[in-house]
C-alpha positions as CSV (number, residue, x, y, z in Angstrom):
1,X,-60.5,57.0,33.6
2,X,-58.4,56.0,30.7
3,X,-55.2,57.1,31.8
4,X,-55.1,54.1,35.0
5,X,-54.8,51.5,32.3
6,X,-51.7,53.2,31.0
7,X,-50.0,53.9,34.3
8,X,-51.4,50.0,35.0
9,X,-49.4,48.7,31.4
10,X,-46.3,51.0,32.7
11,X,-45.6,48.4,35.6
12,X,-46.9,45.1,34.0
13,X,-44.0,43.4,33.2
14,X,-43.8,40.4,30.8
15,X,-41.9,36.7,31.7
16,X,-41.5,34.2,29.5
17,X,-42.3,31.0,31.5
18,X,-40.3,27.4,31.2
19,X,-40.7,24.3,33.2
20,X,-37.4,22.5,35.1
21,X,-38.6,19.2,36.7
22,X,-41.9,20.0,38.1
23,X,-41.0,23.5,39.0
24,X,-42.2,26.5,36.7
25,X,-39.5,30.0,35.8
26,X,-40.0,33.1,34.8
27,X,-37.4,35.4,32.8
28,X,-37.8,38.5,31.4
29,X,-39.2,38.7,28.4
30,X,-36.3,41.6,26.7
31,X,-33.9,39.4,27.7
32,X,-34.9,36.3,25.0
33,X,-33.6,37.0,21.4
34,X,-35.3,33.3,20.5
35,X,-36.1,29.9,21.6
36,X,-35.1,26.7,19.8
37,X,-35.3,23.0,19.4
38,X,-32.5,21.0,21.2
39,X,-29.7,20.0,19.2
40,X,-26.3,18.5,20.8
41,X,-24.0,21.2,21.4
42,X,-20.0,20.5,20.5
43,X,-18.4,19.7,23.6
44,X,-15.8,22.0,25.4
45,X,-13.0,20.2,27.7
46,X,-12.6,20.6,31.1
47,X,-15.8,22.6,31.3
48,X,-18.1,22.7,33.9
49,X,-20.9,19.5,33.7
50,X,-24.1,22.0,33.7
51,X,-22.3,23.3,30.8
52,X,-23.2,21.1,27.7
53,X,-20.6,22.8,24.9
54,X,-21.5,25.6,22.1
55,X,-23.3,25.7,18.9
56,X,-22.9,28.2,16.3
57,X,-25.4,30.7,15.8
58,X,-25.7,32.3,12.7
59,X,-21.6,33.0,13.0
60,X,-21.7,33.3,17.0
61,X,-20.1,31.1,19.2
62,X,-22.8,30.7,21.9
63,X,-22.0,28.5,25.0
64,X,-25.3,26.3,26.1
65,X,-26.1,26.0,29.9
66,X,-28.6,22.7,31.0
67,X,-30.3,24.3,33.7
68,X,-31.9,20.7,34.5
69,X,-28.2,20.1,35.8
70,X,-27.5,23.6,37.0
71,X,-30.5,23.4,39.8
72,X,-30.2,19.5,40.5
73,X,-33.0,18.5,38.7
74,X,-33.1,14.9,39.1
75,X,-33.2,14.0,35.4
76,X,-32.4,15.5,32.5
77,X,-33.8,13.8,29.5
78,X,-33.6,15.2,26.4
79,X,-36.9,14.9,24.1
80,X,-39.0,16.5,21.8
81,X,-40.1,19.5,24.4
82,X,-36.5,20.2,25.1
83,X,-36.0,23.8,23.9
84,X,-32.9,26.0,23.9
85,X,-33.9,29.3,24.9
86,X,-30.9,32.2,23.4
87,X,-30.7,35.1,25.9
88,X,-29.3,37.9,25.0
89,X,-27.0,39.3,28.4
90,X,-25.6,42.6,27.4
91,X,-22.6,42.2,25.0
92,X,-23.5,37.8,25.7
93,X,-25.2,35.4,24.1
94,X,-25.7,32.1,26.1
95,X,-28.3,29.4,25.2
96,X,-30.2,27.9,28.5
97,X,-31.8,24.2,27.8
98,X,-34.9,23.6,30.0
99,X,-37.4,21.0,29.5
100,X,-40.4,23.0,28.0
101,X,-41.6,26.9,27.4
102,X,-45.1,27.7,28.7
103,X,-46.1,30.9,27.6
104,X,-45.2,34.5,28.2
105,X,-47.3,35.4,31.1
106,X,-47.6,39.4,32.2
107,X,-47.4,40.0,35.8
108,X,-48.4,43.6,37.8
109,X,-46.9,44.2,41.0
110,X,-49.3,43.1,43.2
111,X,-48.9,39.2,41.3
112,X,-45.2,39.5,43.0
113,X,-44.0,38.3,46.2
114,X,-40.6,38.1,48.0
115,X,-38.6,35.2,47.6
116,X,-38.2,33.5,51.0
117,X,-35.1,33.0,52.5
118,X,-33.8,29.5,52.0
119,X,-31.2,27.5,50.7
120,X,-31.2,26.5,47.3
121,X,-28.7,25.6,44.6
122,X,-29.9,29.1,42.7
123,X,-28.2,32.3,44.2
124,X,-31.1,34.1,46.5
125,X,-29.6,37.2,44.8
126,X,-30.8,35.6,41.1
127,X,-34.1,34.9,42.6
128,X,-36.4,38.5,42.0
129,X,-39.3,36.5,43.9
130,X,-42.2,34.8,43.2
131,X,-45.1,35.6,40.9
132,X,-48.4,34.0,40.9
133,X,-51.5,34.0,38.5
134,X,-54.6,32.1,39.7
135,X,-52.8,28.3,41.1
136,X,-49.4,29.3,39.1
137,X,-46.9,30.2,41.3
138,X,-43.8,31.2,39.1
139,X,-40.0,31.6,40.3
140,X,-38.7,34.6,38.8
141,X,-35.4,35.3,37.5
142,X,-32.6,37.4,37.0
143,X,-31.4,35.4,34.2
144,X,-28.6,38.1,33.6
145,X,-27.0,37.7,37.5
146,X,-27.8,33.7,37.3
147,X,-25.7,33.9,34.3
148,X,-22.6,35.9,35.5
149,X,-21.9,34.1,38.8
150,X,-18.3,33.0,39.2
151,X,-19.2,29.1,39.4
152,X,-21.4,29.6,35.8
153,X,-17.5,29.7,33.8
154,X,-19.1,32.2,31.4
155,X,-17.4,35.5,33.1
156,X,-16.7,38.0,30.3
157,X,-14.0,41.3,30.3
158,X,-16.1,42.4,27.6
159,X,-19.3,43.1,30.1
């Protein structure tokens, strides 16, 4: 019965996990180009708070989001497990800071759940649902539609 473990690897899909506050994320895996330490970003005027300026990647201009202040976190302290995760949105590259990365953490449908409806400072329609392994539970992402709301300052005619 060899060919149920390829149908089973079709549908496993891989996250990379990170922790805000207390709280534990998943994003797609294809969507990371890489993850690195924090470094303070040069500051852009009149720019939303959550976004903390740009760096210069390699040539590119790459705007950084703290997600700690996107999603209210109640403190955003910056230490030696800060990481800047670059995601690479269609034609965008945009840096997300979060407080630490986990691990990349393969998930089959049946680890999935629907997100419940509730308020929260994320857009329900960035939340894919919940994933859980074992006592994880893991909020999944759609880092893409997170990062093209209107309210993120990031919108692009290029996309």
């Amino acid at each position: 019965m060899e060919k149920s473990s390829d149908a089973a690897s079709a549908t496993n899909r891989e996250y990379l996990t990170f922790r805000l506050d207390r709280e534990e994320y998943g994003i797609d895996i294809l969507k990371v180009q890489e993850i690195r330490g924090y470094e303070s970003p040069t500051r852009i005027a009149n720019a939303p708070s959550f976004i903390k300026g740009v760096i210069n990647l390699r040539g590119t201009i790459v705007p950084i989001v703290d997600m700690r202040l996107k999603f209210n976190c109640a403190k955003a302290e910056y230490d030696s497990f800060t990481v800047v995760i670059i995601l690479n949105l269609r034609q965008r590259i945009v840096g997300i800071v979060v407080d630490s990365v986990s691990d990349v953490m393969g998930l089959m449908p049946e680890n999935y759940q629907a997100a419940p409806e509730i308020e929260s400072v994320i857009d329900s329609e960035a939340v894919l649902g919940l994933g859980s392994v074992g006592e994880r539970m893991l909020i999944l992402l759609d880092i893409e539609k997170l990062m093209s709301g209107d309210d993120m300052g990031l919108s692009s005619d290029a996309g």
